[in-house]
N, C-alpha and C positions, 0 to 999 in steps of 0.2 A: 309467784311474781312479787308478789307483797314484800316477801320476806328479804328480796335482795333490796327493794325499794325501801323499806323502812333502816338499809344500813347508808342508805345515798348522803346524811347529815356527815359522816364519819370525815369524810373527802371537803377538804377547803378549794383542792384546784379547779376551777372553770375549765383548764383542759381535757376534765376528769369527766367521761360520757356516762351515760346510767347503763348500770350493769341488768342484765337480763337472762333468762334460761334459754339456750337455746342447744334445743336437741340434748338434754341433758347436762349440757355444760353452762358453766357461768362465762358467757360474754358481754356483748353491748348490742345497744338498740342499732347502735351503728353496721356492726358487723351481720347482721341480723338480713339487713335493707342490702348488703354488697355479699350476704351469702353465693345468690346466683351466678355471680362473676366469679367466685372463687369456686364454686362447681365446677363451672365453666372453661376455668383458665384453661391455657394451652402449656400442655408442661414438653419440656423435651427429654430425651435418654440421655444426651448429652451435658443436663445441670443434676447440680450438686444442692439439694435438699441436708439443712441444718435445722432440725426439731425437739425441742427441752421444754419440759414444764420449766416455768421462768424462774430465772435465778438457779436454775441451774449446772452454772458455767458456758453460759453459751457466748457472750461475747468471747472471753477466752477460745473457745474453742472455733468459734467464725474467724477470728485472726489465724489462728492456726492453721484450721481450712485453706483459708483465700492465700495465703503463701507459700504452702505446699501446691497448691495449685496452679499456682501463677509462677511459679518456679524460683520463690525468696525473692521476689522484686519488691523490696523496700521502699525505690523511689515512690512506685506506683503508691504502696503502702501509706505513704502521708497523707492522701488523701483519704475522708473523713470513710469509715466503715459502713457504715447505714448506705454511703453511696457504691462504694463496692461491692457489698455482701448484703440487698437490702432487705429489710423487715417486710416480710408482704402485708401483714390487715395491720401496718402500724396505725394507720390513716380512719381505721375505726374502732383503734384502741381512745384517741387522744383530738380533742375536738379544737381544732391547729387553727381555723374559724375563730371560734370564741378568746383562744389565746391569742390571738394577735390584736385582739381585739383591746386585750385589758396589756399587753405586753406592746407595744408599737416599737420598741426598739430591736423586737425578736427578729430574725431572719431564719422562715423556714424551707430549707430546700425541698425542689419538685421528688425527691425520694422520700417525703415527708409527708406531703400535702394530697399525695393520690398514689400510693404506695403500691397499690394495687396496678396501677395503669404503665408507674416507672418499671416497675417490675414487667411486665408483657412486653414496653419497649426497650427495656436494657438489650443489649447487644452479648449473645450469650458465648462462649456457654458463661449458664451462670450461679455463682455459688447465693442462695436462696435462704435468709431466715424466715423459721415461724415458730411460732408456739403452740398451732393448733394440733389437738387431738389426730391421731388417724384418722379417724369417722368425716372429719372434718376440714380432711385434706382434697383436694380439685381429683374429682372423677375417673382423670386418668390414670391416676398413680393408685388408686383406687381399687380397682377392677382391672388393672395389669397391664392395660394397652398401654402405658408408658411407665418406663423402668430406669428414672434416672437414679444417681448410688443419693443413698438418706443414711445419713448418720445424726442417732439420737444419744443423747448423754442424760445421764439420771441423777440425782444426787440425794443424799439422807435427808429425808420428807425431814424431820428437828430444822437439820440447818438447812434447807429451804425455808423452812416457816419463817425462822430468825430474819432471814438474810430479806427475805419478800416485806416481812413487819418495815424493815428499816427503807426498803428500794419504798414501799409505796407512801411510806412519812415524806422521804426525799423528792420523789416525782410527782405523785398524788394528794400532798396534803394531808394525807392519812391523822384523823387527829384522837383513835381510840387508845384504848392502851393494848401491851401487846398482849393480855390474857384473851380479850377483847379480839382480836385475830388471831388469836390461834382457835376461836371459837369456830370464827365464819374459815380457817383453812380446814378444818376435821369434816366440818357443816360441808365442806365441799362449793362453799358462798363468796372465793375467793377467784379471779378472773384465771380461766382456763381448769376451774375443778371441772369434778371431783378429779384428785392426786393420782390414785389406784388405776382409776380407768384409764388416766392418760396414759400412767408410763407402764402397766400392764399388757395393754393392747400392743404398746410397739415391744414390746419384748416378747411376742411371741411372732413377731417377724425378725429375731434376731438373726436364723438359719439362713435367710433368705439370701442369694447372692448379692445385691444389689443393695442390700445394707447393714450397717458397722451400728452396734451397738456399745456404747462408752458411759463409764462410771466416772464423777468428779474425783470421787476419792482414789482410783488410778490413775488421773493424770496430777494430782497433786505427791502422791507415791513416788511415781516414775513417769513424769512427762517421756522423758527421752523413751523411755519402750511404746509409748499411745504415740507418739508424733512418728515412731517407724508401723505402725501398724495403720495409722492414717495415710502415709506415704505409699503403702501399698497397696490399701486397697484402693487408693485415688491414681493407681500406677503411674505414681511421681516417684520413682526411688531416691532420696537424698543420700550422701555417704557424711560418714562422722564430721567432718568438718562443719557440713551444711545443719546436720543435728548440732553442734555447740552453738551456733550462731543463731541457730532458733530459739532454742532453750535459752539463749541469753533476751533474746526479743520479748520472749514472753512470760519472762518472769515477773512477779507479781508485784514488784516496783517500778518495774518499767513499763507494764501495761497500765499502771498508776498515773504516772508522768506523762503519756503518750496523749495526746490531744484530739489524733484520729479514733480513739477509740473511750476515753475516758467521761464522753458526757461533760463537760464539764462548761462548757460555753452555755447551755442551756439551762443546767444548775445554777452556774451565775446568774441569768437572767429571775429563774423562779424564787431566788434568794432575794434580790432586789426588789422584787413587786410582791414578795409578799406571800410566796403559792407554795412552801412548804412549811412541813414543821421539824425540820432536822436543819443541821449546820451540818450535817454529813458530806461523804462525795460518793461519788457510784461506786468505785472498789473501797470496799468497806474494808474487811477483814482476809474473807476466801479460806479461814483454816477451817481444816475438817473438826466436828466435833465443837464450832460453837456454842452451839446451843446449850451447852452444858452450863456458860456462865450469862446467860439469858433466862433457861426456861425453870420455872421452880420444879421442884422434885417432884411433887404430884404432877405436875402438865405434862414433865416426862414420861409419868408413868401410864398415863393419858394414853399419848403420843406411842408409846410401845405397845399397848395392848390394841389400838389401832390397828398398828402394823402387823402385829400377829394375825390380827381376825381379816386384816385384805390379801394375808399374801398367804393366808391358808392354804393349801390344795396347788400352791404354784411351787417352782424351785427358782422362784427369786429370791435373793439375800439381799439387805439394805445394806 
């Protein structure tokens, strides 16, 4: 417990809750108090579960999701993403309380403020973000009695690390340096560790009917072959025209520019009062193989003998 609590100075944002162990993983005191409800939830067969260690390409791929699914309706698409496709324990990632507290100009919507409860009342079926672990997914899905399709994406633990350094400067305050978080992501000290367990675990449900396992570095490859492979197994079939028109949606300048999905209303706001330490925006970068002009040669080297000794005994490849 100590040891998450003595990184708590790292964080400048008020909206930033204390991180704590729970059940092996690093979450919040918050999430901790609304585990029960998320036991609990009521999942149906009919939603669409979206599950990534963060920063793993998930907004990208919740857009993608929610429009193959809704059948390329655009208009619908303007409105903001969190309210379509929403975050289930965003509500006890980020203490929305405390920040309106020092922010009075913020407007946080009810898909924000009790994330967990929008989520139960959304009108379904419905496409579902989280970040949490299997272990730590609601009961049902759980132990089988409910089998809605979950597609999880992975991406190279390096450029997660980069890309998480830079998201939690941005949203978090984050004020260490990045040696300094690559410390607490290895340590496993980083929100939703340890790495291994999370995205081990779902890849050994990759066989399973009812769910699609996705690599970032394939859909940065070849979107258009992942966006036909998502189309079927969500049995939305698009045909080529409807794949150009996507692939042009979601390309990495335009999910840039897009309002409903680029965070950027609320980076304004934390830029203004003061709650970050980056001039960044949410889509940073997204190329494969960052990490090269980030991590020094040793932290790579780190970083690979890591990866060797967790994926030991598995036939995962990074």
């Amino acid at each position: 417990m100590s040891s998450h609590r003595n990184e708590q100075d790292k964080w400048i944002n008020p909206s930033k809750r204390e991180y704590v162990p729970v059940e092996g993983f690093t979450l919040t005191d918050q999430f901790k108090q609304a585990k029960n409800q998320i036991d609990n939830f009521e999942v149906s067969d009919n939603d669409i579960w979206i599950s990534t260690f963060p920063k793993s390409g998930t907004t990208w791929t919740q857009e993608m999701v929610w429009l193959i699914f809704n059948n390329l309706d655009f208009e619908k698409a303007k409105q903001n993403l969190n309210d379509r496709s929403p975050f289930l324990e965003i509500s006890t990632l980020i203490d929305y309380q405390n920040l309106m507290k020092t922010c009075p100009d913020i407007q946080i919507p009810e898909s924000r403020l009790d994330s967990i409860k929008f989520v139960k009342n959304q009108k379904g079926p419905k496409v579902i973000k989280t970040h949490l672990p299997w272990e730590l997914l609601p009961k049902q899905i759980q132990n089988g009695v409910k089998k809605p399709k979950i597609i999880y994406v992975a991406r190279n633990p390096k450029d997660v690390c980069v890309s998480f350094f830079n998201h939690e400067k941005l949203i978090s305050g984050y004020s260490g340096t990045f040696d300094e978080f690559c410390e607490l992501f290895l340590d496993g000290k980083v929100l939703y560790a340890p790495y291994w367990h999370h995205v081990l675990t779902y890849w050994k449900m990759r066989n399973t009917p009812n769910f699609l396992f996705l690599k970032y570095e394939d859909m940065k490859r070849d979107l258009s072959k992942v966006i036909q492979k998502v189309s079927e197994f969500l049995e939305r079939p698009l045909n080529d025209e409807q794949v150009e028109i996507l692939l042009e949606h979601l390309s990495f300048e335009k999910m840039k520019q897009n309002p409903a999905v680029n965070k950027e209303d609320m980076i304004d706001i934390f830029k203004k009062h003061n709650l970050t330490n980056s001039d960044g925006q949410f889509f940073r970068s997204g190329k494969i193989g960052d990490y090269k002009v980030t991590m020094s040669s040793g932290m790579i080297k780190r970083f690979d003998e890591w990866i060797k000794r967790n994926t030991e005994g598995s036939d995962y490849v990074v």
